[in-house]
N, C-alpha and C positions, 0 to 999 in steps of 0.2 A: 386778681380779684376785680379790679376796677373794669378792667374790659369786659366782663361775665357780667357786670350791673351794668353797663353802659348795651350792651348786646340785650338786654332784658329789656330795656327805658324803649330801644329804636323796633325789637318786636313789637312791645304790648301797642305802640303808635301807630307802626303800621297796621296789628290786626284789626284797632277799633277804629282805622280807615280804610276799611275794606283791603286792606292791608298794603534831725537830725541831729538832727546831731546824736550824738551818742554818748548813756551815762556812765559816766566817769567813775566809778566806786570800784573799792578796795577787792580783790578778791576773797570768797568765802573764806574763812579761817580754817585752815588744815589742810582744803582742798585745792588740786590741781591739775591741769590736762595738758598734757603732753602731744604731742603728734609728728606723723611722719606723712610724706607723700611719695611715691613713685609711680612711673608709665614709661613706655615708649618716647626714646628722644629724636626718633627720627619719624616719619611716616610719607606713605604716599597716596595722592588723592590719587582713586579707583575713576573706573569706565563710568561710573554714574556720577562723579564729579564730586564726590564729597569722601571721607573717612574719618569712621569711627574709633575711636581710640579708648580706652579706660583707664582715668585717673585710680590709684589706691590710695587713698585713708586708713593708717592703721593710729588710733587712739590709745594712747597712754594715760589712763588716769590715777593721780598722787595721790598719798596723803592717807589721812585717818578718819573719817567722820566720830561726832562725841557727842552722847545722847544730851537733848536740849540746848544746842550748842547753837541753833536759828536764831533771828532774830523775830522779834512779834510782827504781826504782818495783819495791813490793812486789804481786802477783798470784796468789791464792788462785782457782783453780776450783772453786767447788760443784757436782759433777755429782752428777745422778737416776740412780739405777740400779731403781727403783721398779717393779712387775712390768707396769705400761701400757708401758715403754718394750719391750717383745717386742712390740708393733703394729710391723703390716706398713702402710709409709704410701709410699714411691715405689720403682716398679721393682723390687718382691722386698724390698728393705732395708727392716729392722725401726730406729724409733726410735735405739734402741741404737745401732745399726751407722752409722748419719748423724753419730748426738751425737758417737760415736770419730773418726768421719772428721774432725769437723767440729774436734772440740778437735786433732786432729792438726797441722791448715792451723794453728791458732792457733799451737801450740807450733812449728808452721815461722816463722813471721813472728816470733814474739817471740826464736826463737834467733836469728834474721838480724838483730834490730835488736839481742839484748846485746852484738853482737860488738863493736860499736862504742864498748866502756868505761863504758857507764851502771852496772855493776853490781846489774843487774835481778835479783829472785831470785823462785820460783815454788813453789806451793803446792798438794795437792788436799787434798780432802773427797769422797768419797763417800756415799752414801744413800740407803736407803728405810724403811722404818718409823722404823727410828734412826741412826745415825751409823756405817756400816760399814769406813770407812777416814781415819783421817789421817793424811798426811804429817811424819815427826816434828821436822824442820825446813825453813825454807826454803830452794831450792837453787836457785846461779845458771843449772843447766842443766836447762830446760825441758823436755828430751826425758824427764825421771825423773817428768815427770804424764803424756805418754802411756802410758809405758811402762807405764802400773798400769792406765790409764782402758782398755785395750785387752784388757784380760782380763777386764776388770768380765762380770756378767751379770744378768740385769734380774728381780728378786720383789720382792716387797713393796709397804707403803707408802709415804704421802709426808709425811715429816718437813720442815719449812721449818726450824724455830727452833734445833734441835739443831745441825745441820752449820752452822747460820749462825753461833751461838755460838763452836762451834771452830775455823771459819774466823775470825772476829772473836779470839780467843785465840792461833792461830797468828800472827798478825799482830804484836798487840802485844807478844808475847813476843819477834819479831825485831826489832822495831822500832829498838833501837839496836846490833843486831851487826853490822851490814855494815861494809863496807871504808869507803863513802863516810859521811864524817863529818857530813854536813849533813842538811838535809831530805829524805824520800822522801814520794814519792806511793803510796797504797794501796790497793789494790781488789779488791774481792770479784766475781767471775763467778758468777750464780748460775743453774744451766739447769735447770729442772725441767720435767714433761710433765703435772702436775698440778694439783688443789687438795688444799693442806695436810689431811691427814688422822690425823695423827700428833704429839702434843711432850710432853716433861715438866715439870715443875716441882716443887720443891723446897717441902714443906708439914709442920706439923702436924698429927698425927693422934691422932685416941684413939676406939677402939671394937672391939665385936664383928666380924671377917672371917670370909668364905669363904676357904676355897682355893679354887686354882684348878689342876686339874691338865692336861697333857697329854693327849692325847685317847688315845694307844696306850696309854699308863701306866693311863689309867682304864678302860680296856676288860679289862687285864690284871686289874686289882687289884677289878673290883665288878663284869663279866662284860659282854659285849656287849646285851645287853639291858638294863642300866640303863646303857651309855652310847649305847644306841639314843633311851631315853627322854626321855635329857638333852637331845641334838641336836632331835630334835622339838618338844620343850616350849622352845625357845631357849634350854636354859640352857649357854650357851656364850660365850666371848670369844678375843679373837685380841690375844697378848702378844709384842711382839716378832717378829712375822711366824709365830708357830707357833698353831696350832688349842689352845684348853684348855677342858676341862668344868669347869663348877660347881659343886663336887660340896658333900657336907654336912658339912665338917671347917671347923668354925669357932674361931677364937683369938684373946682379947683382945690389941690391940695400941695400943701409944699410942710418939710420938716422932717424932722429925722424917725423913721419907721421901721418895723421890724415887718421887712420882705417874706413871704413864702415860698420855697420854689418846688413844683411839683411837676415830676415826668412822668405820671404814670398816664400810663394809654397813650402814651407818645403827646400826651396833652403841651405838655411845654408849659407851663403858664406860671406867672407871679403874679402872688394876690397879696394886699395887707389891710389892716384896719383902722380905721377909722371912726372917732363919736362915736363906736359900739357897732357899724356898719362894715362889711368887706366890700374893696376895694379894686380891682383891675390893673395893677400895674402891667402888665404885658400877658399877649397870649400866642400860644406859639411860638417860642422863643427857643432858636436853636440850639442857643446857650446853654440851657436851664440845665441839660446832664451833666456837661462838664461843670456849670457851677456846682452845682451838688456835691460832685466829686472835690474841688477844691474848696470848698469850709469843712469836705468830712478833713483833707488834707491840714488842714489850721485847726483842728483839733489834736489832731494825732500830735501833730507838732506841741503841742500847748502841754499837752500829758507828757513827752518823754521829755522836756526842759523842765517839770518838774519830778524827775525821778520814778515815775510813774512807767510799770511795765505794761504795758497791752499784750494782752493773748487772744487772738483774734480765732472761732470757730465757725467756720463756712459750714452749717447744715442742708443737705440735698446733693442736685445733680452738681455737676461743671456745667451745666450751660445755663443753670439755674443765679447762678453766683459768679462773683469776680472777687476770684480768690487772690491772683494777681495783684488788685488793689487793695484786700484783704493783709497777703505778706505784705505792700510795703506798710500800710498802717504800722500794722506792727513791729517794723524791722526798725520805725525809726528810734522806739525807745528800746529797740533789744529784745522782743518778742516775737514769739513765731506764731505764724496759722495755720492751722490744721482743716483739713474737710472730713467733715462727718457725715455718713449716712443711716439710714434707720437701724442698720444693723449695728452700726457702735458706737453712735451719740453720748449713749449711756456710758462706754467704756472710756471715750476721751475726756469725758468729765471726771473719771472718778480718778484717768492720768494725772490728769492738771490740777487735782484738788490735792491729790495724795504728795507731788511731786513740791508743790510749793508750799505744803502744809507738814511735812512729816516731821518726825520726832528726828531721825537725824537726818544731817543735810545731804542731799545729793547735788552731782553736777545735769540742773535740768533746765529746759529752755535753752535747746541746743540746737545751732545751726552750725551751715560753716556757708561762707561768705565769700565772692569773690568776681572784679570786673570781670567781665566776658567780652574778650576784644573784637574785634572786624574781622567776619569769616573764622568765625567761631561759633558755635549754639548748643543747646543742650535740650533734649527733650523734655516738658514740661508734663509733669504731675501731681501727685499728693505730695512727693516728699520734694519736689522740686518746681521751683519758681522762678522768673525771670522778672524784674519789676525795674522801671524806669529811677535811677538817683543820679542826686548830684556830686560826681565826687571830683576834689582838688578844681571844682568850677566849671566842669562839664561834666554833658546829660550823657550818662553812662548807660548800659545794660547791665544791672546786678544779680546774680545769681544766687538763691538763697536753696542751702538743699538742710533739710530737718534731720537731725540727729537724735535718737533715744537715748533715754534717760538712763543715768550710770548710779545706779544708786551704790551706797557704802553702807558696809551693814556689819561692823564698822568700817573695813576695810573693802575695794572696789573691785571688778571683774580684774584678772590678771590679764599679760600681756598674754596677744596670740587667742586670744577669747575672742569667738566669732563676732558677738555682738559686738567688738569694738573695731571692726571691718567694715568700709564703705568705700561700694563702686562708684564712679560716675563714668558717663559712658560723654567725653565730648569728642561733639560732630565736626571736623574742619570742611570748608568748603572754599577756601583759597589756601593760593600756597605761602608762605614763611615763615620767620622767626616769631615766633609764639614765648613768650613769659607771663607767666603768671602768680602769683600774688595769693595765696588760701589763708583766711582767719576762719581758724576754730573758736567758735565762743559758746559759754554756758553761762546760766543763771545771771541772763541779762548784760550780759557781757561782762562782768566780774571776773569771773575765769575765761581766762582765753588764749593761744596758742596763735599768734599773729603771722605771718608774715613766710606763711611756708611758699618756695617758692620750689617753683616748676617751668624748666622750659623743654620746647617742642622743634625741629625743624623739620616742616610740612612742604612737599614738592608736589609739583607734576612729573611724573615719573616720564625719560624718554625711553621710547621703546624698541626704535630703528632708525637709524640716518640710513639715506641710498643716493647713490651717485645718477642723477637727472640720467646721463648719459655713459652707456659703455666705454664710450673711446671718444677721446681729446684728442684732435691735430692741433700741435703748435708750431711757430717756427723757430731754427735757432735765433738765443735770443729776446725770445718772447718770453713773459712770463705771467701767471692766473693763479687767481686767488683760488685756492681749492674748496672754500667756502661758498663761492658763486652756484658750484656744482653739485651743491650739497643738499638732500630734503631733509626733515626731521619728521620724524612722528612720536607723538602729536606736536602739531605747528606752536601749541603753548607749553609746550614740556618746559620745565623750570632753568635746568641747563644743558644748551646746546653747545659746550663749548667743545672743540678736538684736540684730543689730550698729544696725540701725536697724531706725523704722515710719512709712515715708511715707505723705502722703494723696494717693493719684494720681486723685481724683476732680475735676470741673468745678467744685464748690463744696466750700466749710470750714465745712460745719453741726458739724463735730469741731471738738478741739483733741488733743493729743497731747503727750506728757510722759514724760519718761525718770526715774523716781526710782531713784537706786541703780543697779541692772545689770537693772531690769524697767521695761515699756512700759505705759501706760495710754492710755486713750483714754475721752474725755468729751465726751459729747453738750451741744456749746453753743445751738445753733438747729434747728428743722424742717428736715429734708428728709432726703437718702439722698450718699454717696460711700462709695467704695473707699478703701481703706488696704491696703498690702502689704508684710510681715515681710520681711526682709534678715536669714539666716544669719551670724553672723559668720565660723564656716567657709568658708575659700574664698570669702570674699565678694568680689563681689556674687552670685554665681552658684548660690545656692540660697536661694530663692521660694517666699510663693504670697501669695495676695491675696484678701481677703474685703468684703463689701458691710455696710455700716453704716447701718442705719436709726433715725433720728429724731424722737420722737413725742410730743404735748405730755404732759400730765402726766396728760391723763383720757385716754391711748392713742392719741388720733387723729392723723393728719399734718397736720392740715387742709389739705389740696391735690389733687391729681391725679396718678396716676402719668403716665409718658413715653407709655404705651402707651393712653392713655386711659382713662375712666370715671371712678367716684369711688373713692375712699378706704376700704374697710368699716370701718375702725376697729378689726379685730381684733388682740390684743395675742399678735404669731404670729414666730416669726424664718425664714418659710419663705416671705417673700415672692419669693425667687429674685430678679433684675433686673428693677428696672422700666425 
């Protein structure tokens, strides 16, 4: 959006110038999941240098589900109201008008399942650049987050950490008022159409600033023409969704402030306030994406050390979103993310509403988990993610692939039920010993199924050993490494070792000897035989075989060869067969 108004400001100028952790809770009551894995324990990397394999998931889920058997449950929606969500994406409807539908169907399904005495109570947050609505308490009638989310309209940017924060604060501050006196389950909806562009953080400061004024205010006060020059010359930023010039009023300031940081249009910049005035703390500042990312990071974290599940919803393209950052968000309290498009916006909300709100309990909020070692990968898409964690103290590659929901009605799919069947297809692109480690987990890691292991041993496959040379002259006496003589294909094939070295000739002018894990061969008496390497790969079935010649010690055979004549005596290994 920013750049479509910024492209509008630098037209209409030129025209009128001539132009982790993880939470620790009990398993659900009754329910349980089971699981198995199996694949291929050997494989070989192919001509294109990698191979494919397919892990099996087959899922067992326990137990009895028992009507009203949940526990009541607190639910904060974070809706985007961000200026992308005005995309026109199915049939005429703009973003916006999908997300309202879609939270609508939700808030149908969660007032049909409070009626039932859970004492469920409900929460929004709205946003785009910064935090433009919350809810001032939680309420047990759902219909009071439509009724706000239906009037929203879509500008700005896209703040993650802000609304997460206050949705994380709504939370905890309800935490012990409701009626039901026991435990509640908590959750954060978080739908965004973005990538994070937008957050604050709370810092020391001390220095020389710019202001930063309004763009009409500075047109008024220093005349259209130097805020002609400003815009041109980029000296401009975007604070809180409004355009401001840079102008040259600078003021010592030092103390503790709340930073802006804004990356939209590639702007980079931190700005804060001051005696009622904005401020210039930096522009163009490399930083500013990755900060963003790292306070939306220090929220997540904040929510799943209080028990707090995040479900995170990517609405739009993949190149639109970083879903990536989206799953780890959520994985760190046990929550998965889903990408939605215009076509099922509406259907994943009314998953997620129904799944953690129904009358009986299913096993939902399901992944399965698991390091992905070196020379190892897995293709990325909706139901699969690859995200950067720390685990046992190094930065790992963790793999998170989403699992559907098992519901119990009362009782769960049987074994051998397709739906509790899952492929993964991993890539190997080095070769060894492969283990790995699979956690199944549901409803937030509650239920879960730890520790399934699998391993792999992944080669480069050899395909031919050949002997450099038909024929060796040695003399008695003499004796060569038969490995010297030896090619491999491929030069990386995993093992080149020779399992044997027979002598398939009519006579034993050799001898042969295995020291170690290598072959020689010594010329005992005059004359000529064959000897042929044996691969240990795949043995017996990769060969070849060379011709051995035997000579006294002044060169000569003294004899005749097969084919007649005399001997020349030449000291040559190119005698071919005799």
């Amino acid at each position: 959006m920013y750049k479509h108004i910024i492209t509008i400001f630098l037209v209409s100028l030129l025209t009128i110038q001539a132009f982790i952790p993880i939470n620790n809770a009990a398993a659900v009551d009754g329910l349980s999941i089971n699981a198995t894995v199996k694949g291929e324990h050997t494989l070989e990397i192919e001509d294109n240098g990698s191979v494919t394999s397919d892990v099996i998931f087959n899922l067992f889920p326990e137990g009895e589900a028992t009507s009203n058997e949940r526990k009541p449950m607190d639910v904060v929606i974070v809706f985007d109201k961000s200026g992308s969500m005005k995309d026109v994406v199915r049939g005429g409807s703009s973003k916006l008008e999908l997300a309202q539908e879609a939270v609508d169907q939700a808030v149908n399904i969660f007032f049909e399942n409070s009626k039932k005495g859970f004492d469920d109570r409900f929460g929004l947050v709205t946003f785009d650049s910064v935090v433009q609505y919350t809810i001032n308490n939680l309420h047990s009638n759902p219909n009071i987050v439509y009724n706000r989310v239906k009037n929203e309209s879509a500008e700005g940017g896209t703040n993650y950490s802000d609304p997460l924060k206050e949705a994380k604060d709504l939370l905890l501050n309800a935490k012990d008022n409701g009626k039901y006196s026991g435990p509640r389950d908590q959750y954060i909806i978080f739908m965004t159409d973005g990538k994070p562009t937008n957050s604050t953080s709370q810092q020391n400061i001390s220095g020389n600033y710019k202001e930063l004024i309004k763009y009409q205010d500075y047109q008024k006060q220093y005349s259209y023409n130097s805020y002609r020059d400003k815009v041109l010359a980029g000296q401009f930023a975007f604070f809180e969704n409004e355009l401001y010039i840079v102008s040259d009023n600078q003021k010592d300031i030092s103390g503790n402030y709340t930073l802006h940081f804004d990356s939209n249009s590639d702007g980079n910049n931190i700005a804060f306030t001051h005696d009622r005035k904005v401020y210039l703390y930096s522009k163009s500042n490399p930083t500013v994406p990755q900060k963003i990312v790292e306070h939306t990071r220090e929220q997540a974290l904040e929510i799943a050390k209080n028990n707090i599940t995040l479900l995170s919803i990517g609405f739009g393209e993949e190149h639109q979103l970083d879903m990536n950052l989206l799953a780890e968000l959520s994985s760190l309290s046990n929550g998965k993310a889903e990408r939605a498009s215009g076509e099922n916006i509406v259907d994943v909300f009314k998953d997620i509403s129904d799944s953690i709100s129904a009358e009986y309990p299913s096993l939902s909020n399901g992944f399965i988990r698991f390091v992905l070692p070196s020379g190892v990968t897995v293709q990325q898409n909706d139901k699969v993610r690859i995200i950067k964690e720390e685990v046992d103290g190094k930065n790992e590659d963790v793999v998170y692939m989403n699992l559907s929901d098992i519901k119990f009605n009362p009782t769960p799919p049987q074994a051998g039920d397709q739906s509790l069947q899952y492929n993964l297809p991993l890539i190997f692109t080095s070769p060894g010993d492969y283990s790995f480690s699979f956690d199944v987990l549901y409803n937030s890691g509650k239920n879960a199924k730890r520790g399934l292991k699998y391993d792999v041993n992944v080669v480069i496959p050899l395909k031919k050993i050949e002997f450099r040379q038909k024929t060796k002259t040695i003399k008695i006496g003499e004796r060569i490494k038969v490995e010297d003589y030896l090619s491999f294909t491929p030069l990386n094939a995993t093992n080149k070792t020779i399992k044997e070295v027979l002598n398939i000739g009519d006579t034993s002018p050799i001898s042969i000897e295995k020291i170690g894990n290598e072959w020689y061969v010594k010329g005992e008496t005059i004359g000529f035989t064959e000897i042929k390497a044996v691969a240990d790969y795949k043995y017996p079935t990769i060969s070849d075989e060379m011709t051995i010649v035997i000579k006294k010690e002044d060169g000569t055979t003294g004899g005749t060869n097969p084919e007649g004549g005399t001997e020349s005596g030449e000291d040559s290994d190119s005698y071919g067969k005799w």
